[in-house]
C-alpha positions in Angstrom: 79.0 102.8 130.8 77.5 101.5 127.8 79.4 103.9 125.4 82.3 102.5 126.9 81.6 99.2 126.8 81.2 99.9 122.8 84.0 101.4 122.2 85.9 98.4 123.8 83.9 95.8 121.4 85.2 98.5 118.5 88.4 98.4 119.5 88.4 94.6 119.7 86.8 94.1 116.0 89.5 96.7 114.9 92.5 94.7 116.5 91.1 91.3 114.7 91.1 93.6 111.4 94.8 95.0 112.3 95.8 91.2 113.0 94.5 90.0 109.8 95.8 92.8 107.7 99.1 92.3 109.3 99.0 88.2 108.3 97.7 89.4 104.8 100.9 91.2 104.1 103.4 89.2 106.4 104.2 87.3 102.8 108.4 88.2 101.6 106.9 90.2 98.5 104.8 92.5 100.2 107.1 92.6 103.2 109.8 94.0 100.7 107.3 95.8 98.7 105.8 97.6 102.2 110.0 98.7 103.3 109.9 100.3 99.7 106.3 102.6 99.7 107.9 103.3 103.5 104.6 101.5 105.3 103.6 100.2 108.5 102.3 97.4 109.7 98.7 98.1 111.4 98.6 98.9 115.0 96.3 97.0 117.7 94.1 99.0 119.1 94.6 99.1 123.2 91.8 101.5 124.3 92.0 102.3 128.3 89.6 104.0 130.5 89.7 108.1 130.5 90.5 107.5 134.3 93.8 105.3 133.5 97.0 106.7 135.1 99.8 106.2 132.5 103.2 105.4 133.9 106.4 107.3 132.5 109.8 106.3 131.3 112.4 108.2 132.5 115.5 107.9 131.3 
């Protein structure tokens, strides 16, 4: 499990990057600036094991 155990230490550097990008820009101007080019703020990266059921709203 080695590859998997690297893409989990990925996917942690990538959410520290994601959290810092989203501080970076948290400031009024580019909050405003962000609504007007239509952007998103980063998402965190949750990786799960192939295996992992996934549970499913209904509504």
């Amino acid at each position: 499990m080695a590859a998997w155990d690297e893409v989990e230490a990925v996917g942690r550097r990538y959410s520290e990057l994601a959290m810092g990008y989203n501080r970076l820009v948290a400031s009024p101007f580019n909050v405003l600036w962000n609504r007007r080019l239509e952007r998103q703020p980063a998402q965190v990266f949750t990786p799960e094991h192939p295996g992992a059921l996934h549970a499913v709203d209904v509504l």
